[in-house]
N, C-alpha and C positions, 0 to 999 in steps of 0.2 A: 657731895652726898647723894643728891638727886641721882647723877649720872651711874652711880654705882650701882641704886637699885634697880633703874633702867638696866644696865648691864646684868643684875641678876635674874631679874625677869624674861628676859631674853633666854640665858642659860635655862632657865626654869622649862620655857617652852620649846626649845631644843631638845630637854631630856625626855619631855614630856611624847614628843614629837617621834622622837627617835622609840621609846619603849611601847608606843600605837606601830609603828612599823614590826616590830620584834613579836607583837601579840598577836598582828598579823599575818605575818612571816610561820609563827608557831602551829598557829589553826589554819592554815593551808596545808602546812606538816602533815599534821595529826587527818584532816581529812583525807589527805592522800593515802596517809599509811592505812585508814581506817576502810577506804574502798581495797586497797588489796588483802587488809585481813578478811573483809568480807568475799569478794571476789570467790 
């Protein structure tokens, strides 16, 4: 029982982990686009 919620906690901060890269990822996007709309 322990080991499982160990194992989901993990999961947790993986997804966690993974959608700070994507919000990341998005507003580097968005600033790029946003110097060539002003450009």
């Amino acid at each position: 029982m322990i080991k499982a919620f160990q194992v989901m906690i993990f999961l947790f901060v993986d997804v966690v982990k993974s959608l700070g890269n994507l919000v990341q990822f998005c507003y580097q996007l968005g600033l790029e686009l946003c110097q060539l709309l002003v450009a």
